[in-house]
VEXMIMI-111099 format. One record per residue (C-alpha): residue in one letter; x, y, z. Coordinates in Angstrom, 3 decimals, padded with zeros to 6 digits, always signed. Example, Ala and Ser with C-alpha at 12.3 -4.5 7.8 and 13.67 -1.06 7.14 Angstrom:
<nodes>
 code       px       py       pz
    A +012.300 -004.500 +007.800
    S +013.670 -001.060 +007.140
</nodes>
This chain:
<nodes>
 code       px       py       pz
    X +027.170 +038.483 +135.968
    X +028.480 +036.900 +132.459
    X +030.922 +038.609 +130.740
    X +033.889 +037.377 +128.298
    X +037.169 +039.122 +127.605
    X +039.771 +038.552 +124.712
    X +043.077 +038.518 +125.305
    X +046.157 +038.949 +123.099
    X +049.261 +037.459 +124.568
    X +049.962 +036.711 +128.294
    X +053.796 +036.729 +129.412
    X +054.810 +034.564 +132.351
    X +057.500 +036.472 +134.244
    X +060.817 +035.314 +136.254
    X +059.130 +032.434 +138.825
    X +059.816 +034.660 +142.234
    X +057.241 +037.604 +141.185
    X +054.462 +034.822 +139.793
    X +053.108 +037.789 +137.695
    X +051.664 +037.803 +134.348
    X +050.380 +040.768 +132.224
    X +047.405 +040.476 +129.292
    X +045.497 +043.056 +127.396
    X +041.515 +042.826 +127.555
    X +038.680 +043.751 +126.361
    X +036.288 +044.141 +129.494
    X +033.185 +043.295 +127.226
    X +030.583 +043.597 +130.706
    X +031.456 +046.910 +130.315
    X +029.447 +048.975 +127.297
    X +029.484 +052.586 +126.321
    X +026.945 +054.425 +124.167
    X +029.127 +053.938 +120.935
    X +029.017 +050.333 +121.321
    X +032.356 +049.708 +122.266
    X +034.255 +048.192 +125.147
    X +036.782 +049.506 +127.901
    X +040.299 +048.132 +126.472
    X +042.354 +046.882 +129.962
    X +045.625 +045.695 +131.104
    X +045.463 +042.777 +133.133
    X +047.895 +041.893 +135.940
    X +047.895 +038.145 +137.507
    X +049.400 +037.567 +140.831
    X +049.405 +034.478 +142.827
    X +045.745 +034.029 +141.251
    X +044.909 +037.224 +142.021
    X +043.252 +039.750 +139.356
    X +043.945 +043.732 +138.772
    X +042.752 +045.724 +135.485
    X +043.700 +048.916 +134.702
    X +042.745 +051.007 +131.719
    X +044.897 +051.736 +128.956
    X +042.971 +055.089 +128.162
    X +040.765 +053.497 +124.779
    X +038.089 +051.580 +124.387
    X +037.221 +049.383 +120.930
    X +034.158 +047.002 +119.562
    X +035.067 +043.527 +119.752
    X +034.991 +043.354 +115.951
    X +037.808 +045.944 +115.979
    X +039.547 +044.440 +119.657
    X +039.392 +041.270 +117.148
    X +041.407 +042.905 +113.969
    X +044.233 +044.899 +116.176
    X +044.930 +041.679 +118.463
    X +044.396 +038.355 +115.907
    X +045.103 +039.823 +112.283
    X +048.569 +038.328 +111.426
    X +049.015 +041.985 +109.397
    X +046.867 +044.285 +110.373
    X +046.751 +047.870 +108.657
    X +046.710 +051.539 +109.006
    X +044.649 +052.366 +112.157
    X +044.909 +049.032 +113.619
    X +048.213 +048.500 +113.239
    X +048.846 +051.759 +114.913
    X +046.727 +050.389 +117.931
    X +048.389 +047.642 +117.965
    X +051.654 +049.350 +118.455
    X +050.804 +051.316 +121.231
    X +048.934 +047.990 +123.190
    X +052.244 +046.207 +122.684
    X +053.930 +049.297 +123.773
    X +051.554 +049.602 +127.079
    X +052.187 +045.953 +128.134
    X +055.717 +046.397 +127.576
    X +056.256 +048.996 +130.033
    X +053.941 +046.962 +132.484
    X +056.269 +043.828 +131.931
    X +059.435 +046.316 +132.294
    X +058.330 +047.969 +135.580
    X +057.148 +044.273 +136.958
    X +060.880 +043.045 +135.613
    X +062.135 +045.613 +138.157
    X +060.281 +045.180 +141.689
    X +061.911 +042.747 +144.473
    X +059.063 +041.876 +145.572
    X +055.993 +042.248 +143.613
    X +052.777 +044.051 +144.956
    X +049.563 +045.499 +143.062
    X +050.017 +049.203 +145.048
    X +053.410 +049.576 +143.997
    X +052.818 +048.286 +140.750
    X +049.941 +050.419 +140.394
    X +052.036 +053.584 +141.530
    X +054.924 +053.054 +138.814
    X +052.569 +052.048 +135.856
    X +050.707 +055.404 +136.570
    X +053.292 +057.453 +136.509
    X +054.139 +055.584 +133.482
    X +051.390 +056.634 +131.976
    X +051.781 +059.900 +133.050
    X +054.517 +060.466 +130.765
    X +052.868 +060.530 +127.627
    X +051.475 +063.308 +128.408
    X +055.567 +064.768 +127.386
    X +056.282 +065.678 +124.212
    X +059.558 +064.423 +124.359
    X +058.802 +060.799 +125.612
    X +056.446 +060.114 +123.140
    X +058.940 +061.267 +120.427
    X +061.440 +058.986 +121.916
    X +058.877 +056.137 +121.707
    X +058.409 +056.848 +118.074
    X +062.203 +056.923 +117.891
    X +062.601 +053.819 +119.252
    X +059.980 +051.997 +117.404
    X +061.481 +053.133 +114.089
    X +064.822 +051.816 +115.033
    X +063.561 +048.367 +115.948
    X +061.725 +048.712 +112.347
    X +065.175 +049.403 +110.579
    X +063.427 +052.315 +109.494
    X +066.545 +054.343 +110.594
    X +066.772 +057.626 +108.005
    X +063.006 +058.006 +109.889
    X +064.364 +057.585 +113.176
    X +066.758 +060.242 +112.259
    X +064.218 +062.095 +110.868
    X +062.556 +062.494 +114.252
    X +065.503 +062.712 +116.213
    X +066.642 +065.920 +114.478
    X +062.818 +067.378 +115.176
    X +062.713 +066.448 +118.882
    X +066.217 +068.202 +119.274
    X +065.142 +071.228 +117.779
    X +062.415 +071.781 +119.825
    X +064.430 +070.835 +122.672
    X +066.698 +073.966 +121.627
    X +063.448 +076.301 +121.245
    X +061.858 +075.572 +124.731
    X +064.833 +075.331 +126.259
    X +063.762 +072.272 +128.364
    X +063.974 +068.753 +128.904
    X +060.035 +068.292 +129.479
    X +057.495 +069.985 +127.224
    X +053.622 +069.066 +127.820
    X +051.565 +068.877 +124.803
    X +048.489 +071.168 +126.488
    X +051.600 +073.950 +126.012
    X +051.459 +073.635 +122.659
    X +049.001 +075.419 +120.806
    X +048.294 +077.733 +117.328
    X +050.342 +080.348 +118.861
    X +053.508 +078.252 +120.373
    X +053.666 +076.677 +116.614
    X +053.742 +080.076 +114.978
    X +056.261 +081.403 +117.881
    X +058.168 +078.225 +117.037
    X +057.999 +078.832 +113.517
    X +059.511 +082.266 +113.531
    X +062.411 +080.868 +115.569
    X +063.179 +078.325 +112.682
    X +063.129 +080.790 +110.153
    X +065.294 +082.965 +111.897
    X +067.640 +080.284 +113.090
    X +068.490 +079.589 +108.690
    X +065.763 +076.859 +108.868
    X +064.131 +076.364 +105.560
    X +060.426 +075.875 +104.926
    X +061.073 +072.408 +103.758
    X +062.684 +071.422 +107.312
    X +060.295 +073.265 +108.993
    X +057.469 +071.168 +107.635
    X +059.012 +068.380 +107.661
    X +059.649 +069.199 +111.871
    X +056.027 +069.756 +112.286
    X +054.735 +067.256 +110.279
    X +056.635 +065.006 +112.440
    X +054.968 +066.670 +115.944
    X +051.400 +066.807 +114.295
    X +052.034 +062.960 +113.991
    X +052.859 +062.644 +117.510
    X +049.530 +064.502 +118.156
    X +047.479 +062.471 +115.826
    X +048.660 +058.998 +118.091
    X +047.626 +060.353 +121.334
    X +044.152 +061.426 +120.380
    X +043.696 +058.165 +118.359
    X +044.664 +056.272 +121.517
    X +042.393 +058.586 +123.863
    X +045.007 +060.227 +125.822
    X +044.876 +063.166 +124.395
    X +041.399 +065.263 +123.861
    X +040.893 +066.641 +120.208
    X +040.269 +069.920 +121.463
    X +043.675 +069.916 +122.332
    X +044.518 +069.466 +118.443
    X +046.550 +072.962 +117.231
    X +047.036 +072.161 +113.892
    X +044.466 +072.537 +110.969
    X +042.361 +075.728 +109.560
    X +041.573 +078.478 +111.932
    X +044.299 +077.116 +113.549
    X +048.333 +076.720 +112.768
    X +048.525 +075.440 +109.098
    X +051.745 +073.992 +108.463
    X +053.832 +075.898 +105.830
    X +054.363 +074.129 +102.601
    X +058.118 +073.774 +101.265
    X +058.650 +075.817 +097.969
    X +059.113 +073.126 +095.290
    X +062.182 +074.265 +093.489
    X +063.150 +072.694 +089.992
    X +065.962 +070.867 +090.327
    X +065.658 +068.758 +087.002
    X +068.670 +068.835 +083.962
    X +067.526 +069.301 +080.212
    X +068.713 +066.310 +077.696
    X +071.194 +068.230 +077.113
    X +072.782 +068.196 +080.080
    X +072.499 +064.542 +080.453
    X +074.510 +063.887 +077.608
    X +077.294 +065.748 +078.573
    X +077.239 +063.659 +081.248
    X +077.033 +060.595 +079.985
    X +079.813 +061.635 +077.327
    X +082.383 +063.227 +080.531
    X +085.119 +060.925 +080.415
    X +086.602 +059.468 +083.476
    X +088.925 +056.929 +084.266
    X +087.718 +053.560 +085.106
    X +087.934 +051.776 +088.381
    X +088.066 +054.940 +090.028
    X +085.639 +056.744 +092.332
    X +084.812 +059.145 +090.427
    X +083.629 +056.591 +087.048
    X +081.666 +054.638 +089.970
    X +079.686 +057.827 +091.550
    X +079.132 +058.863 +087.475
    X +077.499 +055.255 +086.923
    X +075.523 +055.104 +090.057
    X +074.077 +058.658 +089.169
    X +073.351 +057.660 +085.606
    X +072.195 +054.157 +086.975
    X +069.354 +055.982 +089.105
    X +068.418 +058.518 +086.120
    X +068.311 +055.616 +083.758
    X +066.244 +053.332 +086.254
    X +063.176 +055.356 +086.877
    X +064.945 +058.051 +089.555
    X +065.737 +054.810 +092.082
    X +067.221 +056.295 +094.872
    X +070.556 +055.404 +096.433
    X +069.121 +053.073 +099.053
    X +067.555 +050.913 +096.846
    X +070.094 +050.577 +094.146
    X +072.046 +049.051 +096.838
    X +069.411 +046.589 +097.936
    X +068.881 +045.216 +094.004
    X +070.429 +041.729 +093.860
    X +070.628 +040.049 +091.281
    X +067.145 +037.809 +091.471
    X +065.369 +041.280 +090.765
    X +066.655 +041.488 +087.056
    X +065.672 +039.035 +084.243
    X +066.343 +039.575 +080.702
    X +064.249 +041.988 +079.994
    X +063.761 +043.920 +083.252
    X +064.271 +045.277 +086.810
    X +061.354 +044.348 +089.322
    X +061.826 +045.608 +093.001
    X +060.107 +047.309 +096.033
    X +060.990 +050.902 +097.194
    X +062.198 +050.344 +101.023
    X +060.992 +053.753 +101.647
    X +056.663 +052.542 +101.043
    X +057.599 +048.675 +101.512
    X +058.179 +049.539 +105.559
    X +055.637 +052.221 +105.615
    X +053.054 +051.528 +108.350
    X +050.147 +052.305 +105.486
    X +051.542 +051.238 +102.486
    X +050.335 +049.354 +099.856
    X +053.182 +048.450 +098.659
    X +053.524 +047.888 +094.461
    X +056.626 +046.849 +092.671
    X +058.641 +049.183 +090.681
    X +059.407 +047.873 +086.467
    X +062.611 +049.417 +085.334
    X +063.326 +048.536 +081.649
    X +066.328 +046.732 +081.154
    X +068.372 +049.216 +078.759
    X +071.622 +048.814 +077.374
    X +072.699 +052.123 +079.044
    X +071.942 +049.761 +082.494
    X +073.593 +046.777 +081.149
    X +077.113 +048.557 +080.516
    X +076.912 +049.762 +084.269
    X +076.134 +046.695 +085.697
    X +078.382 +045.222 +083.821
    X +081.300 +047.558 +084.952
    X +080.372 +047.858 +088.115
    X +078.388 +045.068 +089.593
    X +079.506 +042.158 +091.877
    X +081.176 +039.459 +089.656
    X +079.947 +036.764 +089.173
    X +076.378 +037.664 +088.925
    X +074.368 +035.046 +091.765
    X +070.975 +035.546 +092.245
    X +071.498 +036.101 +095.973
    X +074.004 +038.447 +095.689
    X +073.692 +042.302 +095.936
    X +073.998 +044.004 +092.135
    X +076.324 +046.427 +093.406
    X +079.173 +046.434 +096.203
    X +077.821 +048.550 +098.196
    X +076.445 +046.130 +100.783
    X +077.198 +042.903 +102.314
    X +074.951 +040.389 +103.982
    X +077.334 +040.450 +107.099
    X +076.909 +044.132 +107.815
    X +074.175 +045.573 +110.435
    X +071.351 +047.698 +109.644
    X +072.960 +050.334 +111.505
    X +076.548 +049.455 +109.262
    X +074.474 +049.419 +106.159
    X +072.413 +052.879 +106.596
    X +076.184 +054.423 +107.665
    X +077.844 +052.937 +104.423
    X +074.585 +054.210 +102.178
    X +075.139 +057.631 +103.318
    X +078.561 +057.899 +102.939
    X +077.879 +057.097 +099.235
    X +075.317 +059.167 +098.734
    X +077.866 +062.350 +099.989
    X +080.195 +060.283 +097.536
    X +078.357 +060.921 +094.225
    X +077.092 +064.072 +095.112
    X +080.574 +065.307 +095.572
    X +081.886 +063.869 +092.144
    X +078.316 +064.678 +090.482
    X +079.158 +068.415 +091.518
    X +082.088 +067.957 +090.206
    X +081.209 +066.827 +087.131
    X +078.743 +069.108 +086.204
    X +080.954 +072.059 +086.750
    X +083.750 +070.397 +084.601
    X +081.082 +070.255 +081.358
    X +079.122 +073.706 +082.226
    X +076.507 +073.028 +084.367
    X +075.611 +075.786 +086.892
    X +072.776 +074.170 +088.589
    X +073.417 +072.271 +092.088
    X +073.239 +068.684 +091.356
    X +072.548 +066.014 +093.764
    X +071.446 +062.252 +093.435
    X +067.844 +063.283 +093.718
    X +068.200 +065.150 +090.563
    X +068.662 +061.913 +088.864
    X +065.148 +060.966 +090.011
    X +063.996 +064.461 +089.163
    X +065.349 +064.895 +085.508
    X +064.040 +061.233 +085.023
    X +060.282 +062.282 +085.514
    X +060.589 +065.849 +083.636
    X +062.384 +064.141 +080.926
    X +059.512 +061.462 +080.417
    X +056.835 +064.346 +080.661
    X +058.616 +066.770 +077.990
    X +058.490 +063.814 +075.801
    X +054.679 +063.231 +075.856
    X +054.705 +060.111 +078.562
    X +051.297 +060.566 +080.980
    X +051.169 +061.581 +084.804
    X +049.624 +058.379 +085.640
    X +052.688 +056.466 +083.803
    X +055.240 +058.445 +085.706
    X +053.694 +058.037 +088.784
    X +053.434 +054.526 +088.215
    X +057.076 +054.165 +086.970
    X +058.482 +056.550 +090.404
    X +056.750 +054.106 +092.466
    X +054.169 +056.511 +094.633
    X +052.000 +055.192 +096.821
    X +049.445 +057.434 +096.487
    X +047.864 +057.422 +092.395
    X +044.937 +059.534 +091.860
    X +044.210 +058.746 +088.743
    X +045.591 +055.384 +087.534
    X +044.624 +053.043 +089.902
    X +040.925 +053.699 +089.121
    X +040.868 +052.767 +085.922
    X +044.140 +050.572 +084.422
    X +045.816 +048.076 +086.242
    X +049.344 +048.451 +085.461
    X +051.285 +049.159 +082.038
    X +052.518 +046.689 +079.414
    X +056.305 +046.062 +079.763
    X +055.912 +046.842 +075.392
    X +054.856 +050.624 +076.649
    X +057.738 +051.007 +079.383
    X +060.331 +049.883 +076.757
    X +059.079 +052.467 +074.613
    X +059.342 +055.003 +077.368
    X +063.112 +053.897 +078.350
    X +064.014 +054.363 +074.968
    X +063.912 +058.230 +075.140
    X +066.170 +058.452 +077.992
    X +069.183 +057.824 +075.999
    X +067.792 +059.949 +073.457
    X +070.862 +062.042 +073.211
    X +072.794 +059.505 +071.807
    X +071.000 +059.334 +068.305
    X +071.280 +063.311 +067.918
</nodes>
C-alpha cells in the first residue's frame, strides 16, 4: 500500500549505535477527523520502528508546526513538545552500549510515562524557559512547583490527583500559609497551564480538566491602587540629593520609568542608544517580545526634557549607538549575570524610593511599579483615552484600538508627555 510521511529533522547519532530518530506523520493512517497519527521514527542498521507520540494532526497543520520558520501560538506550542519528544529519544539512544529496539522501546515508555507527573512536566517548562532567557518566568514556575511540593508533601504528584476539590484544599493551605490572592493565582495559573499542554498534546483527557465553572475557578488578585497624585510626583522630582550617588541614580531611574510610559526596570536597561532619535524612544517590551503568542508592537516614548537631563546625568558616555543607555548592563555579562544584576537594582530603587517618599511625606508603599502605575492614572485624570494608554503601556492585548486606528501621531504623544511634568509650571 502507498503511503507518504513528512519528516522534520533526522539526527545521525555517534557511528557505533547507527541510529537515527525523525518525527512523522503516518499519513496511511486516517481517523474520522481527518487527521493523521503523529510518530517517532527510530532507524537502525536499515531497520524501521514507529512509535506514537500521543497526537495526531492534518498534514496541512503537520506542515505549519514542522516547516514554518516562525510558527505561532498553537503550533509553536506543538512544536515544542515534538522537539521535546525526539530529544528525550536522542538522549536515551545517547545512553545505551549497545543499541536495541526492546530496550529502547522500554526506556522511551517509561519516558513517556512521566508526563503523566506534575512535577516533570513543570520542570520541562522550567527548563524550556531557561533556554529561552525567559528567566523571571522560569522563576516564576519554580516558586509554584515548590509550593506544591510543600502542600503534598511529595516528590511525585499525578495530575488524575488533582481535581476541583485538591485545588480548593490547596487553596486554603495558601491562604493560611500568608499567601496572598495575587500569588495564589499567579501559582495556579501557572498549573492550569501545565494542564492546558497535556490535553493539547493528547496525553491528558479533557475530562480530566479541574479548572473552569462548575469547577475550581481561580481566585482573582484584589487590584489595589498603588498610583501617586501630581502632587506627589513633584515632591519627588524637587527632593534633592547629591549627585553621583546611589541614591540620585535610583531617584532618576524611578523618574526615568514614570516619565517614559511606566517602562519597567528590565527594559530601561536593555535601551541603547540606537532606540532614541531626536525626537523619541522606540523599543520592544522583553516581557511580550519573548512571549510564545505575542504580537509584538513597539513602544513610542516622547523624548522630554525631563528624559534628556537623566540621560544625560546618568547614561554611558559617550553616547554609541551600540551601547546600552544606562550602566546597568554590559555585553560581556550572561543572561543569568544580567537578570541577577537587574534585580539587585530593582531592590536598589525601591529601597531609596521608600526612602524618599517618607523623607517628603508620602505614606503610601512605593515601588518601581508605581512609576508605571502613576504614569497611566496620571494620563487618564488628565483626559488622555484607554485606547492611548494602552497603546503607550505597550499591552498586547487592545480591545478597542486595534479595530479601528492604527497607531497615534508622534504630534498627539508629545502632547500627552507634556502633562507629566505638569507640576513644574504650577
Amino acid at each position: 500500500m502507498y503511503f507518504c510521511m513528512y519528516f522534520f529533522l533526522e539526527h545521525t547519532m555517534a557511528i557505533k549505535l547507527k541510529a537515527t530518530t525523525a518525527i512523522i506523520l503516518e499519513t496511511r493512517k486516517l481517523k474520522k477527523d481527518g487527521s493523521h497519527p503523529v510518530k517517532i521514527r527510530i532507524t537502525c542498521d536499515r531497520t524501521q520502528k514507529y512509535f506514537g507520540v500521543g497526537f495526531s494532526m492534518t498534514s496541512k497543520d503537520f506542515d505549519k508546526v514542522i516547516f514554518d520558520p516562525k510558527p505561532r501560538g498553537d503550533y509553536k506550542d506543538k512544536r515544542i513538545i515534538l522537539n521535546s519528544i525526539e530529544e528525550k529519544a536522542r538522549e536515551i539512544i545517547q545512553s545505551m552500549s549497545e543499541f536495541s529496539f526492546p530496550e529502547f522501546e522500554k526506556l522511551f515508555l517509561a519516558k513517556r510515562e512521566d508526563r503523566n507527573d506534575v512535577f516533570v512536566v513543570y520542570q520541562h517548562f522550567i527548563n524550556r524557559f531557561n533556554k529561552e532567557e525567559r528567566l523571571s518566568t522560569a522563576e516564576s514556575y519554580r516558586s509554584s512547583m515548590r509550593s506544591l511540593k510543600t502542600f503534598v508533601k511529595k516528590d511525585k504528584l499525578l495530575f488524575t490527583t488533582i481535581t476541583p476539590e485538591f485545588l480548593k484544599n490547596y487553596e486554603k493551605w495558601m491562604i493560611a500559609n500568608g499567601k496572598s490572592m495575587t500569588s495564589i493565582g499567579i501559582y495556579l495559573r501557572n498549573l492550569r497551564t501545565l494542564f492546558n499542554e497535556l490535553i493539547q498534546s493528547g496525553e491528558l483527557k479533557q475530562e480530566l480538566y479541574p479548572f473552569g465553572k462548575r469547577k475550581y475557578q481561580i481566585p482573582a488578585g484584589r487590584n489595589i491602587k498603588k498610583a501617586l497624585t501630581i502632587e506627589d510626583i513633584a515632591k519627588i522630582y524637587n527632593f534633592q540629593v547629591i549627585l553621583g550617588t546611589l541614591e540620585a541614580r535610583c531617584k532618576d531611574y524611578w523618574l526615568f520609568s514614570y516619565f517614559c510610559n511606566g517602562i519597567n526596570l528590565k527594559d530601561i536597561a536593555l535601551l541603547k542608544y540606537k532606540d532614541i532619535d531626536e525626537e523619541k524612544i522606540v523599543f520592544n517590551r522583553a516581557k511580550t517580545f519573548n512571549s510564545t503568542r505575542s504580537n509584538s508592537k513597539p513602544v513610542t516614548v516622547v523624548l522630554i526634557d525631563e528624559v534628556k537631563e537623566i540621560i544625560s546625568r546618568q547614561g554611558n558616555q559617550p553616547p554609541d549607538n551600540e551601547a546600552f543607555v544606562f550602566p546597568i548592563l554590559s555585553n560581556e555579562m550572561t543572561t543569568e549575570q544580567k537578570h541577577a544584576r537587574i534585580k539587585q537594582e530593582i531592590k536598589n530603587i525601591n529601597k531609596y524610593i521608600r526612602r524618599i517618599a517618607l523623607a517628603v511625606g508620602i505614606e503610601k508603599d512605593i515601588t518601581t511599579y508605581t512609576a508605571r502605575h502613576t504614569y497611566s492614572t496620571v494620563l487618564k485624570r488628565s483626559g488622555a483615552s484607554i485606547e492611548f494608554i494602552s497603546e503607550s503601556l505597550g499591552h498586547k492585548n487592545i480591545a478597542t484600538t486595534e479595530s479601528y486606528l492604527d497607531s497615534f501621531e508622534i504630534e498627539l504623544k508629545k502632547e500627552f508627555a507634556k502633562k507629566l511634568s505638569a507640576f513644574k509650571k504650577t
